[in-house]
C-alpha positions, 0 to 999 in steps of 0.5 A, a space after each residue: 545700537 542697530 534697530 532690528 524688528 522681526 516681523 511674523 507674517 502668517 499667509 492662509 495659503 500652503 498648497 499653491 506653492 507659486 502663490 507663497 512665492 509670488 508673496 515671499 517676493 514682494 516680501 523680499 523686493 524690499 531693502 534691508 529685509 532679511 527673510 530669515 525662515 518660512 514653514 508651510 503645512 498643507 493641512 494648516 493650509 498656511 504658510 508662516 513666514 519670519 523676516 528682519 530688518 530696520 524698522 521702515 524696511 520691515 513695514 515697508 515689506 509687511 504692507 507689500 506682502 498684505 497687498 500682494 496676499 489680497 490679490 492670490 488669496 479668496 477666502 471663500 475658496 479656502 479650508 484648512 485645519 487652523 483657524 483664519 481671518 484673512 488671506 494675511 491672517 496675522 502680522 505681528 511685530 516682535 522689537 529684538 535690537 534698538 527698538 521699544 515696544 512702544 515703537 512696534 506698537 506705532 508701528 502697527 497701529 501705522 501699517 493698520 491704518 495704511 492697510 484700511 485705508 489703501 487696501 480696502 481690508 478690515 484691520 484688526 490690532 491685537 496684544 500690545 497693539 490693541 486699541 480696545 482691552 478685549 482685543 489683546 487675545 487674537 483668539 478673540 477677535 478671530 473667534 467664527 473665523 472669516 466665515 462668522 466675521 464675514 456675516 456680522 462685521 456690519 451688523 454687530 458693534 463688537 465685529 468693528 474693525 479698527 481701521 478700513 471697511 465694515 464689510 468684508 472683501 474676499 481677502 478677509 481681514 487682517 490683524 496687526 499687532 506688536 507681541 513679545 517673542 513667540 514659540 510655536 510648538 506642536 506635539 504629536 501624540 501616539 494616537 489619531 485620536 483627536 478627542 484626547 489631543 483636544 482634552 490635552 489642550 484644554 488641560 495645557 492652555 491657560 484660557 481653560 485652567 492650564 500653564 500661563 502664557 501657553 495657547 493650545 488646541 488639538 487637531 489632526 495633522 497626516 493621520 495624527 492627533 497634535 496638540 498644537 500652542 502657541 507659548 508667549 512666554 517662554 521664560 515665565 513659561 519655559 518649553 521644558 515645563 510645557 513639554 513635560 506637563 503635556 506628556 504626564 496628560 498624555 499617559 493619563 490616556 494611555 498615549 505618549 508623545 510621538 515626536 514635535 516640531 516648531 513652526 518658524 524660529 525659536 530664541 535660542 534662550 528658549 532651547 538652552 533653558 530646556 537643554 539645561 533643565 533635562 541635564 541638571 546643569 544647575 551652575 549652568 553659565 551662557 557664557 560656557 557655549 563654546 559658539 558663543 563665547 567665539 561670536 562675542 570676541 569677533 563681532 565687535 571688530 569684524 568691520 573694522 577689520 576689512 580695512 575701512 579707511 580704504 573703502 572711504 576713500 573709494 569712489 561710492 557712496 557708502 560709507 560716507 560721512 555718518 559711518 566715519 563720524 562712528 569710526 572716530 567715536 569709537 577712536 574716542 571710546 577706545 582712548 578713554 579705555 586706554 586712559 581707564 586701564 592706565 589708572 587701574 592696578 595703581 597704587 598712586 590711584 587706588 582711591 579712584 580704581 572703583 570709579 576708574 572700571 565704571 568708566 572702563 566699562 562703559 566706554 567699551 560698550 559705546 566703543 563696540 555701539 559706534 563700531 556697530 553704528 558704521 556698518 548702521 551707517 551705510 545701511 541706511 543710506 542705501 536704503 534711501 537708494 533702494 527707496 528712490 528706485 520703486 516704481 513710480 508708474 502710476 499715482 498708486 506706486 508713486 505715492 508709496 515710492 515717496 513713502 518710502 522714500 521719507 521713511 528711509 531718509 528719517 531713518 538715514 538721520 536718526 541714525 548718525 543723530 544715535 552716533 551723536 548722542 553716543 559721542 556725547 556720552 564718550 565725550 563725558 567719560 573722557 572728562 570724567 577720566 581726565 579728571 581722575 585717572 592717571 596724570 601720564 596719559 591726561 592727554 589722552 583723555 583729553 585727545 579722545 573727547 576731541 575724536 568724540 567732539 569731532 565724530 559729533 560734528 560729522 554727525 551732526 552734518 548728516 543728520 542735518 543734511 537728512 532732515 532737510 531732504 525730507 518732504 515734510 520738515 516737521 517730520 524732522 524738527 525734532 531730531 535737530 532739536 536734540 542735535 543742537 541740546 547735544 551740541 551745547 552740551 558738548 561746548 560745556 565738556 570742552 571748557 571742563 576739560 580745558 580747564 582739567 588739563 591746566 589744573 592737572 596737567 599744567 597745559 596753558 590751553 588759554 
């Protein structure tokens, strides 16, 4: 499965457009990085911006974006309606594909440590990512704002960032955190009456009696009261229930909701749980949205279908070795569904039919994995390619080249080593099908777990090859450790299955 992180980085700049764009480019200089949304609001004077991408390219574009803010962005020249604490206020990293909390967690707690040390900024971490129980809410740390952190940082022990000074330069502090996925929603209300938005957010937010797993304050935006939140749940806490709460407040003051609005990007979940709660779709199934239903058929063969043997065997670079290493697992997966569908609906097999589905249904899940991991592939080694051509012209730039550069290449080995363990597993199942499913097509089992045993070989070369361009082997003694446990194991599969094939099949395979 690709490993994808979404990145919500929020900027304490909207009303100098050249300067959000200096940033958004250095966001963006980065490989792999997939700026997905950005939404400015000069009364907020802050620019929220939402990216994606694999893991080192998504930290790699964080830290840019913090360096370039620090140098366009003074915080003692800035005023705006939402609180701040620095030029980059917030950076929190959301896991979305491939990746555990656990892993975004490091990852802040990473880009922190870079960020106080190389940049001169106090770094705050927050939500998962927090080292101190009492930092998990950002409101806590942010409470003052830059003005009230900026006179006690180095006065009271509680102000103490987690990493970097204990004095504050004009960029502020930022902070950096891994959070759950977010929505930022805003109501505006019938009224500029900021005092009835402020007593609707009191009511809605959790801090002060209201709806877990919702934020809130009310402020004035173009003339108009707004309740602004910030719901971190949206599932516990769905957007329908929040919307509707805010509107029976509203008409306890004679106002309504005038219109709302989202602040950068919203799961789509969110919008089909509020789409079925007003519609009564009670037998409501996801897979009854039409968009959907015609994604899933597609996606899984959408690379395969652009001839890939063809573009192998041209002169570039990508795809090479790991992506092929995919595309003959996913071989192997796919005849071990043959042999599963073979067996299923005999009578000869009834007694197995049962274990013969369980078999079906995972060797189609890794057989869409490895497709996947072909494309995975070649996008990771062309990250290490992007990495090498940084700039390199003085020690502060070299020494981030070869951060890069480290990190895209351990990535480039995690990546085929994830194709290894999955052609392991196929390799398992086709044992499991030889051993049970139909006597006509043993043969075919056994034909896949050599496709598998042979896309873990390729695999293995490349995760090998990865490990040992790394500057630091150390950083790499652990991927070859797994590699070689999956080997072994792969050694046992085939002697099962040897065996197998002389007992069922009646082969002398010596």
């Amino acid at each position: 499965m690709s490993q994808i992180i979404e990145c919500i980085p929020n900027f304490s700049e909207a009303r100098r457009p050249e300067v959000v764009e200096q940033i958004l480019a250095a966001l963006t200089s980065v490989a792999e990085v997939s700026l997905l949304d950005r939404s400015s609001d000069t009364d907020h004077n802050r620019t929220v911006v939402t990216y994606a991408g694999p893991p080192a390219a998504v930290e790699e574009a964080a830290f840019r974006a913090i360096a370039k803010a620090a140098e366009l962005i003074d915080l003692d020249q800035h005023t705006g309606e939402h609180p701040r604490l620095g030029a980059t206020d917030v950076v929190p990293f959301v896991p979305i594909s491939g990746i555990s909390m656990d892993e975004c967690v490091a990852m802040a707690r990473r880009l922190g440590q870079r960020v106080g040390t190389e940049l001169g900024i106090p770094v705050y971490l927050y939500e998962y990512a927090a080292l101190k129980p009492e930092r998990t809410g950002l409101e806590t740390i942010r409470k003052g704002q830059y003005e009230a952190i900026k006179e006690e940082i180095g006065l009271k022990p509680e102000r103490a960032p987690d990493f970097g000074p204990t004095k504050l330069p004009k960029a502020g502090a930022v902070v950096i955190g891994a959070r759950d996925p977010l929505v930022a929603y805003n109501i505006y209300l019938t009224t500029d009456d900021v005092a009835v938005a402020d007593k609707i957010a009191r009511a809605v937010r959790h801090s002060s009696g209201g709806l877990r797993f919702v934020k809130g304050m009310g402020i004035l935006v173009d003339g108009r009261a707004q309740v602004s939140m910030n719901l971190t749940n949206f599932r516990k806490t769905p957007l329908a229930r929040v919307v509707e709460f805010v509107r029976r407040e509203a008409a306890r003051y004679g106002v309504a909701i005038h219109h709302s609005e989202l602040v950068g990007l919203i799961p789509q979940e969110a919008l089909i749980d509020a789409a079925v709660w007003y519609t009564q779709l009670d037998q409501f199934e996801k897979s009854q949205i039409l968009e959907s239903r015609l994604q899933n058929g597609s996606q899984a063969n959408s690379f395969l279908a652009a001839n890939f043997i063809d573009e192998l065997a041209a002169g570039t670079p990508a795809p090479g070795g790991g992506s092929a290493a995919a595309y003959v697992g996913a071989l192997g997966a796919a005849l071990t569904s043959m042999m599963a569908r073979l067996t299923v609906g005999k009578k000869k097999y009834v007694e197995v039919e049962a274990q013969m589905m369980s078999i079906l249904d995972e060797s189609e899940s890794l057989r869409a994995t490895l497709t996947r991991a072909i494309e995975e592939d070649s996008a990771a080694f062309n990250a290490i390619l992007q990495a090498f051509k940084l700039p390199k012209n003085n020690p502060a730039e070299e020494a981030i080249r070869q951060q890069a550069i480290e990190q895209a290449t351990i990535h480039a080995a995690e990546v085929p080593l994830y194709t290894a363990r999955n052609a392991v597993r196929v390799m398992e199942l086709a044992a499991r099908a030889a051993a049970l499913g139909n006597l006509n097509a043993i043969s075919d089992a056994a034909s896949g777990a050599a496709l598998a045993r042979a896309a873990l070989t390729s695999a293995g070369y490349n995760v090998r090859i990865n490990v040992l361009g790394l500057h630091s082997k150390e950083a790499g003694a652990h991927l070859v450790f797994e590699l070689e446990g999956l080997e072994e194991r792969a050694i046992q599969i085939e002697k099962e299955i040897k065996t197998l094939l002389n007992e069922r099949g009646g082969l002398n395979m010596g």
